[in-house]
N, C-alpha and C positions, 0 to 999 in steps of 0.2 A: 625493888627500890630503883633501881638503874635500867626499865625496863623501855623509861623514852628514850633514854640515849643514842640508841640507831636511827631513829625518825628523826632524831636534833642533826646527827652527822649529814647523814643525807642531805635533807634541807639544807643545813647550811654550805656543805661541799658543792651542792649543785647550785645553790645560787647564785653563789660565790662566782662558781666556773662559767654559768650562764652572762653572769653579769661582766666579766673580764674577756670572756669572748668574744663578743657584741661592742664593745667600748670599745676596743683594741685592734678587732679584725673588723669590722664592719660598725664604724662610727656613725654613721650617716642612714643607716636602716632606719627607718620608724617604728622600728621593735626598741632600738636601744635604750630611749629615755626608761619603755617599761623595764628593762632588763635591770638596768640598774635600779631602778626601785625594789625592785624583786631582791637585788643583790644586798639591798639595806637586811634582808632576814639574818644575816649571817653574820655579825660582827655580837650582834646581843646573845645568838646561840652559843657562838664560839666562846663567850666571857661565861654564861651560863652554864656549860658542862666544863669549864677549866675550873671556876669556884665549887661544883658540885663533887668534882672528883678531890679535890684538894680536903673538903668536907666528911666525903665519907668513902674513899678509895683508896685514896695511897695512902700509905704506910714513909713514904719517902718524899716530900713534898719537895725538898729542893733536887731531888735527882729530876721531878716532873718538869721543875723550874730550867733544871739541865738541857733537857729532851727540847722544851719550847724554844730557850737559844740558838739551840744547834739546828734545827729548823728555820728560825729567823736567817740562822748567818747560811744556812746555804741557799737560801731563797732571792737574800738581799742581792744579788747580779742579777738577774732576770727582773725582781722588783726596780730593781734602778735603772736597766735598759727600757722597761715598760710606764712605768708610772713616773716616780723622782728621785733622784740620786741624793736627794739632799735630807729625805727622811728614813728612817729604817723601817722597817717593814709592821705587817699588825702584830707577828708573830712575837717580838720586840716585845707591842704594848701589853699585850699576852700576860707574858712571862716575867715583866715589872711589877704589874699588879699585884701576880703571885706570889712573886719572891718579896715581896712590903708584909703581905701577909705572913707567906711562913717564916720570915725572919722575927718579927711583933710574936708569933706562938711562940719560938722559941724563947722567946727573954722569959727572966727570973720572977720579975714580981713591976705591979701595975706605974711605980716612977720612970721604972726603965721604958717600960713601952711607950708611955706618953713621949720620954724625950725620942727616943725611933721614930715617933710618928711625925711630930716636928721637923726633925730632920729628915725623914722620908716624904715630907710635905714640899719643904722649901726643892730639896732634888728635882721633885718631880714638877716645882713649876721650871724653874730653870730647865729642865730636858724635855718637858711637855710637846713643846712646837716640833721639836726633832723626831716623835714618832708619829705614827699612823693613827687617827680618832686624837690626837694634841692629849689634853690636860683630863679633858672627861674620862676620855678614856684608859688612862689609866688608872681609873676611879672606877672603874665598873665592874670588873674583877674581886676588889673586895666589898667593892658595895653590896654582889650576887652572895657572897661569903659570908656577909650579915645578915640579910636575909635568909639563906638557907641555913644558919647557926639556929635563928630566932623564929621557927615558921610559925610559933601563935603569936608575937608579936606584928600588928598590921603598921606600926613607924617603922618597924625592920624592912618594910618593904618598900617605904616614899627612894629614900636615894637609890634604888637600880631603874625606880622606875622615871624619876626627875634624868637621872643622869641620860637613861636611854630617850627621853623626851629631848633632849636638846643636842646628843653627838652627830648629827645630820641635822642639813639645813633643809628650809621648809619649801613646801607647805606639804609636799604628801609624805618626803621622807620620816620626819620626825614621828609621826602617825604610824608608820609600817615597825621603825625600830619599838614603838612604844606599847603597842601592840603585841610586839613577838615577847619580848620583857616578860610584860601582863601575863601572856599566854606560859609560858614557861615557866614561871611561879604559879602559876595554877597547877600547872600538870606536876610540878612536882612535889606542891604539899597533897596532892593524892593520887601516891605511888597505885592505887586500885582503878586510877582511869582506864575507861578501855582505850585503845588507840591499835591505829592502823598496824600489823604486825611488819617488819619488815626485817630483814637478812643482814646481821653487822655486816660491817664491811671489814676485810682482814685488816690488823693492827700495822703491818709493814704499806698498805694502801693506804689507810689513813694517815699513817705519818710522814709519805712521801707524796701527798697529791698537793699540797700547797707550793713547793717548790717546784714540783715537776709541771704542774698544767701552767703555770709561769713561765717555765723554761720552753714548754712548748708553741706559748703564743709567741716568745721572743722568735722563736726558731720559724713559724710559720708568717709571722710581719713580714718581713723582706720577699718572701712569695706572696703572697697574697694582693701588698701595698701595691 
């Protein structure tokens, strides 16, 4: 079931890292515009294996929601010396998402969630602008959550892929996240896909590469610049 997970990580860690290293150290190369295109792969994977694991892995959804804070908040120095100090990190819009959702599972019975959602609506337009991907994206998280709830249902799957059509501005971004979306709901309503094998990467690397390749571009700008 959980067998693309390694090819999702990669991909999007490298993208990711491709795309911030190129921005940041070498703005002006003719490689950059592609980089960061490339670097669009990684925001829809990252919201896709955070709702799949939520789905059918943890046992403890807000300790997970725990894990993605404490990541955001040790990232947010190196996000704010590098990008903007004035919004929090993707890590943030992350672990909002999540926590909308596993808060919604926990309530009692279907009044209560509706009024949660309402007010986990209005929250999130007010704090919207203040994270990373703004208002969609914090909508993409549980938008992947309904759809991978409902995988014979084809309306369970318009809002991940609407939402990922419009979190990037165009012309070719919109098309790259919209794509990757597509491609991820495919591969995982058929767990028997083949796909390219590749090597997890340890859990203590994966949970520290978002802060740390951050910290190291901070660290290497003032040489480089």
């Amino acid at each position: 079931m959980n067998a693309w997970i390694p090819l999702a990580q990669w991909l999007a860690l490298l993208s990711m890292s491709l795309e911030h290293v190129t921005k940041f150290l070498w703005p002006a190369s003719p490689l950059t515009p592609w980089a960061i295109l490339v670097g669009r792969l990684a925001f829809p994977l990252f919201a896709g294996m955070v709702a799949w694991h939520l789905v059918h892995n943890t046992r403890h959804p807000m300790r997970y929601v725990g894990r993605l804070f404490l990541i955001g908040f040790i990232a947010q120095l190196p996000y704010a010396l590098l990008v903007t100090p004035y919004k929090l990190n993707v890590c943030y819009t992350l672990a909002f998402g999540l926590f909308a959702v596993a808060l919604i599972d926990r309530l009692p019975d279907t009044p209560t969630r509706l009024a949660a959602v309402i007010v986990l609506g209005c929250v999130g337009l007010l704090a919207g602008s203040s994270v990373e991907y703004a208002h969609l994206g914090l909508l993409l998280v549980p938008a992947y959550v309904l759809a991978f709830r409902h995988p014979h249902h084809l309306a369970a799957v318009v809002p991940v892929l609407l939402i990922a059509a419009f979190i990037n501005t165009p012309p070719l971004a919109p098309l790259v996240s919209l794509l990757t979306a597509t491609a991820l709901i495919v591969i995982a309503r058929q767990p028997d896909m083949p796909l390219c094998p590749v090597m997890p990467l340890p859990r203590c690397l994966r949970l520290a590469w978002y802060p740390l390749h951050l910290a190291l571009i901070a660290l290497l700008l003032p040489v480089i610049g």
